[in-house]
C-alpha positions in Angstrom: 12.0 -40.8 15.8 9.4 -40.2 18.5 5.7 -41.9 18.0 4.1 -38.7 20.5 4.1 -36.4 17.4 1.0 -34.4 17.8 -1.3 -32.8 14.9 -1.9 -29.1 14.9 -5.1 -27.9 13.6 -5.6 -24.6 12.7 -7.5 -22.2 10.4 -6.4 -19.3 8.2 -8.7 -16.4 8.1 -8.2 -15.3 4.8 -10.1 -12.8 4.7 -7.8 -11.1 7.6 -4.8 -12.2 6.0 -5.7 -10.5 2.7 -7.3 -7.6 4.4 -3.9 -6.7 5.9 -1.8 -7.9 3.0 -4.0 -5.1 1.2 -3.4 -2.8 4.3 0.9 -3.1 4.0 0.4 -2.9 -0.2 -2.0 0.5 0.0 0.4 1.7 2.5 3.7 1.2 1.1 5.4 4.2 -1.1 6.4 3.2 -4.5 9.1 5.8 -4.3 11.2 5.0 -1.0 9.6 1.5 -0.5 8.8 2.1 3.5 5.5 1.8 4.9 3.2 4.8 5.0 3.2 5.4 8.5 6.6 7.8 8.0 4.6 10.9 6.6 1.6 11.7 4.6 0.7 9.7 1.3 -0.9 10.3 -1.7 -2.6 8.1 -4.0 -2.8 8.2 -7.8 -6.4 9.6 -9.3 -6.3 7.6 -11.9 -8.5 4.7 -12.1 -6.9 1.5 -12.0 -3.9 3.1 -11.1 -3.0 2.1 -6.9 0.0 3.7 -6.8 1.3 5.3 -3.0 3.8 7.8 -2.8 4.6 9.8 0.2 4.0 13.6 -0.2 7.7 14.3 0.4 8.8 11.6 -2.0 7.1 13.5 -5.2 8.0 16.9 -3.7 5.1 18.1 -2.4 4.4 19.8 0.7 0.8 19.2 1.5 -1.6 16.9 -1.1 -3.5 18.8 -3.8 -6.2 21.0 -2.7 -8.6 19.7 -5.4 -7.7 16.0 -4.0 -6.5 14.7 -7.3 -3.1 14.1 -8.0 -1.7 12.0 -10.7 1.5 9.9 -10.9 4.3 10.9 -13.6 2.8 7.6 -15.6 -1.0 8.5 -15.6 -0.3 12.3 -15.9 1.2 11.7 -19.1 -1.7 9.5 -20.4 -4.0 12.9 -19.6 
């Protein structure tokens, strides 16, 4: 065993790394599983409710006019 071992300091931005673990979570579908950035997503309306889906994933061509749309769950809690 060698005695030239050397200590590594470094520091974890947190901050960053939650910031882009939030970034690859927001942007993952919870249909297909891929990340976002293979087509147009849409987000629950629900309060509380983060779920991503990609437009073609739930059958839908372009997002809701109005803005809202609501996941099979939440719509049935309407």
């Amino acid at each position: 065993m060698s005695d030239n071992l050397e200590r590594i300091d470094f520091e974890i931005n947190y901050e960053a790394l939650f910031q882009q673990v939030r970034n690859l979570v927001h942007n993952t579908c919870a249909e297909c599983r891929s990340i976002g950035y293979y087509g147009e997503m849409v987000r629950c309306a629900q309060p509380g409710c983060h779920l991503n889906v990609h437009l073609s994933c739930v059958g839908l061509s372009a997002a809701p006019e109005n803005g809202s749309w609501f996941c099979d769950k939440c719509q049935g809690c309407l």
